[in-house]
LUMMARVO-664473 format. One record per residue (C-alpha): x, y, z. Coordinates in nm, 4 decimals. Layout:
<px: X | py: Y | pz: Z>
...
% end
This chain:
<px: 15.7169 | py: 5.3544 | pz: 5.1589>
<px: 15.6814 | py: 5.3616 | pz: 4.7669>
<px: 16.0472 | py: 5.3727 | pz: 4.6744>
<px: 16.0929 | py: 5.0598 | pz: 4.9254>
<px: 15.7669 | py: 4.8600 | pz: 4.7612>
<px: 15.9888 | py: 4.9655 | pz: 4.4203>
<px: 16.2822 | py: 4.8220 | pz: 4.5308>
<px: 16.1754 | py: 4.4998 | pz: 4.6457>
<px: 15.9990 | py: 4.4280 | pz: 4.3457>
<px: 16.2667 | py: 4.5670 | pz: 4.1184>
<px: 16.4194 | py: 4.1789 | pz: 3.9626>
<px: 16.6875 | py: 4.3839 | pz: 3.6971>
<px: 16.9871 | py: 4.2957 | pz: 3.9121>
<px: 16.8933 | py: 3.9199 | pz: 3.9460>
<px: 16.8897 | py: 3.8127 | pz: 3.5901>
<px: 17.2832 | py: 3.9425 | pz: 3.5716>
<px: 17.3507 | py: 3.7137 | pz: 3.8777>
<px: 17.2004 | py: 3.4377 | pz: 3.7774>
<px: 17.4250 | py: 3.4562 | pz: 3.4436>
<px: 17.6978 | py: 3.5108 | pz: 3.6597>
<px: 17.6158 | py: 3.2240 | pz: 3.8585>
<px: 17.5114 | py: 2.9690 | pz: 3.5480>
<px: 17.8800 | py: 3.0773 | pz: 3.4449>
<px: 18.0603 | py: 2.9712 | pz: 3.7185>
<px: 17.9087 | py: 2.6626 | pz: 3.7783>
<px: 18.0224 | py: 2.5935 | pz: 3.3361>
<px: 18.3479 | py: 2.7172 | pz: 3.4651>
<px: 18.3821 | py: 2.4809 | pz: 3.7524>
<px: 18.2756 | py: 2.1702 | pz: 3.5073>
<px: 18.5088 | py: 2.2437 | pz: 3.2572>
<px: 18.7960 | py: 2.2708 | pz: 3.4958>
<px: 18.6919 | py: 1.9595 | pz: 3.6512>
<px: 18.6831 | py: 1.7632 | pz: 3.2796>
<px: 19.0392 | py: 1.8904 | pz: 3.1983>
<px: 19.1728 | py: 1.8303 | pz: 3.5300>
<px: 19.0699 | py: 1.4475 | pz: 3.4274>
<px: 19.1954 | py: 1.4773 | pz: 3.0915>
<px: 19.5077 | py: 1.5880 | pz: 3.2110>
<px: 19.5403 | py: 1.3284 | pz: 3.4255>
<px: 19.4742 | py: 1.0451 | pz: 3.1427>
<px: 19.6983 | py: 1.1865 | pz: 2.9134>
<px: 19.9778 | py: 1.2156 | pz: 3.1589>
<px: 19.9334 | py: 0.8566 | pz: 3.2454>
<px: 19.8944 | py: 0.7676 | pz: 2.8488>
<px: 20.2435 | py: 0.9405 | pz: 2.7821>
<px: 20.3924 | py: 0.7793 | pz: 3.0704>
<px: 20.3247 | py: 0.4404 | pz: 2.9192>
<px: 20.4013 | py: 0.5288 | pz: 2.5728>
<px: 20.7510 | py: 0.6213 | pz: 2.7170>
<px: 20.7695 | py: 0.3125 | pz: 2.9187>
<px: 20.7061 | py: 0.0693 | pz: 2.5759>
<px: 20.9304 | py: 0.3410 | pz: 2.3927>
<px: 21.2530 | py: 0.2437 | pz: 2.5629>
% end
């Protein structure tokens, strides 16, 4: 009965997921803004070469 009182109060393992979790989430965002960059320079060039010829 001890070791399972121990373990459910034992919290070491959650601080590493919640890194892990703050991390992907950054991850995700910063995919999302260059996705969208990506997209606006892509159209940018596109009508740079269209006024270029």
């Amino acid at each position: 009965m001890k070791s399972l009182k121990r373990f459910v109060n034992d919290e070491t393992g959650a601080t590493a997921i919640e890194y892990g979790l703050i991390a992907a989430l950054i991850a995700v965002a910063a995919i999302a803004a260059m996705k969208a960059l990506g997209i606006q320079l892509s159209t940018l060039f596109t009508t740079v070469k269209g006024k270029v010829r």
